[in-house]
N, C-alpha and C positions, 0 to 999 in steps of 0.2 A: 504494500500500500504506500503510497507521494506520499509528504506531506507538503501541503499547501505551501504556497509561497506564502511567505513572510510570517509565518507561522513556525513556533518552536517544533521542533523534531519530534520531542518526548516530554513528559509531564510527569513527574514525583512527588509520587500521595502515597505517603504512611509505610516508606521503605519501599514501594516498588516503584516502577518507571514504567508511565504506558506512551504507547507511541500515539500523536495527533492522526485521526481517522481521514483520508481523503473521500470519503462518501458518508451522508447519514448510518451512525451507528446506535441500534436500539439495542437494550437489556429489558428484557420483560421479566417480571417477577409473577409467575402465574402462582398466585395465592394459594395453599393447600393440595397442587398439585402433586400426588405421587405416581409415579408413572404409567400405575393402572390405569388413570381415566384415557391416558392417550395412547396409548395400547387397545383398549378398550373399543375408543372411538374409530381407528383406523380397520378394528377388525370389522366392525360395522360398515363400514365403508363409510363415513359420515365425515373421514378428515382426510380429504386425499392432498391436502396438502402437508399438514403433519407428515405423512408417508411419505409425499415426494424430497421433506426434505433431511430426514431421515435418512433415505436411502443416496441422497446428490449431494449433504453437506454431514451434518457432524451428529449422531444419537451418544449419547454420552449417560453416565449420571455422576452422583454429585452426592456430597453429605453436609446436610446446614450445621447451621450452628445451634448449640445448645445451650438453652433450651430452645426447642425446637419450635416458636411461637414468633409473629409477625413482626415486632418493633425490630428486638434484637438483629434476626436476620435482616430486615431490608437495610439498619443501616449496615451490617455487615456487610452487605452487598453494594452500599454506595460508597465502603469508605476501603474495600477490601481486606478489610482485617475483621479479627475477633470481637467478641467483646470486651473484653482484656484488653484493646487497643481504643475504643470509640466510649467505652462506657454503659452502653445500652443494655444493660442486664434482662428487660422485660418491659411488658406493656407497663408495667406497676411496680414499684421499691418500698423499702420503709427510709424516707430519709434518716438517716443520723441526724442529720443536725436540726431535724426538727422533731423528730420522734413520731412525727406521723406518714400512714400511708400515702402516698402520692402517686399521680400518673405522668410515668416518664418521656411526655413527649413536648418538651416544651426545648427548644435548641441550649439551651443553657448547660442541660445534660450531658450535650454532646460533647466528645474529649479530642476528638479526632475532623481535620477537614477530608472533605466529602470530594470523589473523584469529578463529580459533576462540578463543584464549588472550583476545585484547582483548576480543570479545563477553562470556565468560564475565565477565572482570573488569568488565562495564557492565551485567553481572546478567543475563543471558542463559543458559538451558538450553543446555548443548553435547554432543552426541556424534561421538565418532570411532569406526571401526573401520577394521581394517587387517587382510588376509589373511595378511600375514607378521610378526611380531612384530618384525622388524628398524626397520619403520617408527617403532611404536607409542610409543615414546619420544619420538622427535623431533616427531612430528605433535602429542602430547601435552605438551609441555614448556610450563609456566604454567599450568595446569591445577589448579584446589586440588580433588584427587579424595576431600576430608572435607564440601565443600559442600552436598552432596548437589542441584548443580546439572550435572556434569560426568561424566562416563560415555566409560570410553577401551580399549576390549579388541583384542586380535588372535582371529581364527581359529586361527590355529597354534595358540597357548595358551588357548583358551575356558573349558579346564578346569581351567586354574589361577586365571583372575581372581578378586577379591578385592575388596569395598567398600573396602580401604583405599588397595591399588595402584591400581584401576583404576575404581572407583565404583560396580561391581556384584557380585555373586559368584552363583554357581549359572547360571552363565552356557549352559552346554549346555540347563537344562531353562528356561530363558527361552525360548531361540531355538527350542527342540524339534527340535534337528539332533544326530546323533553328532558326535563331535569328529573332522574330515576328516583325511585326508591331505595333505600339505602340498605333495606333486608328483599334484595331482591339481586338475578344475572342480570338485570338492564343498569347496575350500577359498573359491573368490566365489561359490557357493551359499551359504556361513551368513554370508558378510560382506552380500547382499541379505537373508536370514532375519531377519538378526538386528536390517537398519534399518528391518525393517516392523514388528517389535516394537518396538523403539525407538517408532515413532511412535506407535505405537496403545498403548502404557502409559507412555511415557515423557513423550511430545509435546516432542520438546527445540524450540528455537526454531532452532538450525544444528544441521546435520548434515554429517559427510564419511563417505563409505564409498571405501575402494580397496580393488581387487582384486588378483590376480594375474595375471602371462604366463603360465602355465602352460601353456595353449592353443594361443595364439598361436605360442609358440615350437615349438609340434608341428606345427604344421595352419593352412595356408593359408587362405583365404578362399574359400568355396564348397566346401570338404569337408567329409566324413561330422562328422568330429570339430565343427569351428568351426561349425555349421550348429548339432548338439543344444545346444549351449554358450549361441550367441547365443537359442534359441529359450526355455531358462533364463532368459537373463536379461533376455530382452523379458517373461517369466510377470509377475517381480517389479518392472517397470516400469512395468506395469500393476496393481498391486496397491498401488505407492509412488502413481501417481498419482490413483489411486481414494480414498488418504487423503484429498485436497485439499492437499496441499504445491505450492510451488514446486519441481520435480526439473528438475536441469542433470549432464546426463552430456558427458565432456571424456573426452582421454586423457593419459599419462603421455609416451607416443611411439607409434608405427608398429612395423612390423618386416616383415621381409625375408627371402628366400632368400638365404643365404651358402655357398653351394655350388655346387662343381665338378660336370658331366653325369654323370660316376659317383657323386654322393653323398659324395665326400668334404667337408670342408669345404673352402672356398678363404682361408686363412689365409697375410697377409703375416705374416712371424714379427718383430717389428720387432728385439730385444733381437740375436737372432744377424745381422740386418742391419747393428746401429751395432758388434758387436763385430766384424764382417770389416771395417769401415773405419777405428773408431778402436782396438780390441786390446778384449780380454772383460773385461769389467765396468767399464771406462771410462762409459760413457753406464750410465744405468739406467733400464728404460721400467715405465711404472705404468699399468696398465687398468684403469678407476675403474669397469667392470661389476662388479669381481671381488666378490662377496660368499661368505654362506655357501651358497646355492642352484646351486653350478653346475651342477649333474647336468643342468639342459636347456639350457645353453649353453656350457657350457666355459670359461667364463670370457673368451669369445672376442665385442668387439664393435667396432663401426666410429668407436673414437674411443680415440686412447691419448696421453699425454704423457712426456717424457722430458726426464731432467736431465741435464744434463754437469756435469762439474768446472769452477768458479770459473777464468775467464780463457778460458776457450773459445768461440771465434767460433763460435756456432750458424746462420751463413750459411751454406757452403757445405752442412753436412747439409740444412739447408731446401733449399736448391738440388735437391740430388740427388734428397732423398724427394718430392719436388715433380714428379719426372722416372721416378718409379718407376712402374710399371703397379700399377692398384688403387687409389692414394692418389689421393682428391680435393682436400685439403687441406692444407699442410704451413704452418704458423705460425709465430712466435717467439711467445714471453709477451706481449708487448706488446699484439700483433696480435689475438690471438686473444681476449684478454681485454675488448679494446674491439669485438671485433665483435662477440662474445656473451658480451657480460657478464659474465664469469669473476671471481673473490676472484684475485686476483694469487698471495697466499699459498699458494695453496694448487695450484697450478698449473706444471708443471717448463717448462722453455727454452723448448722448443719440443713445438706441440698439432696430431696427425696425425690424420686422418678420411679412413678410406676410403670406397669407392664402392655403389653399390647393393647389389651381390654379392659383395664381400670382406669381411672380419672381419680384426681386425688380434691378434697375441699377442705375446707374450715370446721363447718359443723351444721347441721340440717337444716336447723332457723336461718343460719346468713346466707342461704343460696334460693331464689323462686325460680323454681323449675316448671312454674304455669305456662311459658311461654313457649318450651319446648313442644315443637307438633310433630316433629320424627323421633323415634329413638336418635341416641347421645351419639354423635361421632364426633372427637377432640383430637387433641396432637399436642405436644410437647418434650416427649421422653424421645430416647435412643428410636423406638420404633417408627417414629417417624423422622428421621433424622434422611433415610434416603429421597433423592429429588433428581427430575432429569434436567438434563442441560442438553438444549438443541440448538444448534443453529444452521443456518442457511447458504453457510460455506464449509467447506474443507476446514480442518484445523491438524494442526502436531502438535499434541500432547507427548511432553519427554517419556520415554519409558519409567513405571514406576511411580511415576505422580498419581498421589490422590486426590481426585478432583474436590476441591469445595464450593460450596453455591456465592462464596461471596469472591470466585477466579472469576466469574460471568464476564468480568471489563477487563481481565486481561488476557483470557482464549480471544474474547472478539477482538481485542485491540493489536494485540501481542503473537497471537498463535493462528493466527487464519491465513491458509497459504494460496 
């Protein structure tokens, strides 16, 4: 691939070097995709694009980051590193220095700049979208949206965007979509909509689109639902790649059946566990899925952390929880933090991961699981940690590399031959 005249060569974000793109380059973040559903869809014949480029450029896969849950991953994916390098532990933390739970999406969080952020400041066209507006800060932080180089909107809010906040405004009659529902596919309907215009008036030189679980967390792989969904967004995968870009689609995580044969959910409660061994509200457990969207999960996922009070040997609860049915993983800080990559800070004593088919909570009262209208499918443990990585050209991957979902910008940037 050229690089443009008068454009740097290469660009250096967070210990690696990506090389400046001579064609629009997108990174799609397909929200809870794990490789079933597009597997799934081609067997059906409903993604003949998928297939073709599968079989003409790169089918790959990939392991997120853990835990396995959307903040963490996508900035990992815009910053290329861990958590351990950007900060982003989870949708949710207990600050230390305030002692209360908070939601970690406000740029402040962030420890690391953003690949899109460095491009833009080496004079590069950038667009971001995002289905949910929670992201859109974070993904967007360094971003001068007066440039008239930078372009950053959510789906959720399309009809609020603004040339000053976000670098566009009149944003619905751009894309030509209503403004969706936000517990609904038509909300990663206008986040593809809206990067096919992007390219065709825009021509940024990077691009990131994420989606939404929305799907995913209803509907398995090879059902009615997941089948129209995937065959959507093979439409505009084919439409991205009829531009002439380089298009690399990854996932955020996996997801899962977390339910019991009657459909309930299968939910260890961890909070009323630590409080029948050490007394109620001694330990306090924090589930870093919780965000504002739980209507399709409950706030219910397979990765939770818990603090004790200052001086308490976190051995034997490891011990125990380690010995309980459903838990795959039972950690201290230390532990956990070196085996994936964790911010210390922001991580309590000890880091629990359940099993394929369990989901971990608080305790029965703090979760309404009224809103649930399918049985439970979640994600955040090891089991959903694999993810595909496609894209639309050739690439060389060195022997021996293990791919991870937040390499997305440097296979497209770096390894496309």
């Amino acid at each position: 691939m050229d690089t443009p005249p008068g454009r740097a060569r290469e660009v250096a974000v967070n210990g690696r070097s990506y090389r400046f793109p001579s064609v629009p380059t997108i990174a799609v973040c397909l929200d809870g995709s794990e490789p079933g559903y597009i597997e799934a869809a081609i067997a059906r014949g409903l993604a003949p694009n998928f297939a073709r480029l599968m079989q003409t450029g790169a089918s790959l896969t990939a392991l997120s980051a853990i835990p396995s849950f959307t903040n963490p991953n996508n900035l990992s994916i815009v910053t290329g590193a861990p958590p351990s390098v950007h900060g982003i532990a989870g949708n949710y933390f207990l600050d230390p220095a305030s002692g209360q739970e908070v939601m970690m999406n406000d740029p402040h969080f962030l420890r690391a700049p953003t690949i899109p952020a460095s491009f833009h400041e080496a004079g590069a066209r950038v667009a971001l979208v995002t289905a949910k507006d929670k992201l859109r800060a974070l993904l967007s932080a360094g971003l001068a949206m007066d440039s008239g180089r930078a372009i950053a909107f959510s789906a959720e809010r399309a009809n609020a965007a603004t040339v000053a906040e976000n670098g566009i405004g009149d944003v619905l009659d751009f894309v030509g979509l209503p403004l969706p529902d936000v517990y609904s596919p038509a909300l990663s309907e206008f986040v593809f909509a809206a990067g096919v215009r992007l390219v065709e008036r825009f021509r940024p030189d990077l691009v990131y689109l994420s989606t939404t679980d929305y799907v995913q967390h209803k509907a398995a792989p090879d059902s009615d639902l997941a089948n129209r969904f995937y065959a959507m967004v093979d439409r505009y995968v084919g439409e991205l790649d009829a531009l002439g870009v380089v298009l690399a689609l990854t996932a955020d995580h996996g997801m899962n059946d977390k339910y019991r044969p009657d459909g309930s959910p299968d939910v260890l409660y961890l909070q009323s566990w630590c409080d029948a061994r050490l007394g109620a509200g001694v330990a306090r457990v924090i589930l870093p899925i919780t965000d504002p969207y739980v209507k399709h999960h409950g706030a219910l996922g397979s990765f939770a952390t818990i603090y004790l009070p200052n001086g308490l040997d976190p051995g034997p609860l490891i011990a125990a929880l380690a010995a309980t049915e459903g838990v795959s993983l039972a950690l201290s800080r230390a532990e956990s933090c070196q085996r994936f990559a964790l911010p210390p800070d922001r991580v309590g004593d000890i880091v629990v991961l359940s099993g394929k088919h369990k989901v971990l909570g608080t305790s029965p009262e703090r979760h309404d699981l009224s809103a649930l209208d399918a049985p439970l499918r979640s994600h955040g443990g090891l089991e959903e940690q694999r993810v595909p990585m496609i894209l639309n050209r050739r690439v060389h991957i060195p022997a021996g590399r293990v791919l991870r979902n937040f390499d997305i910008f440097d296979v497209a940037l770096n390894l496309v031959v």
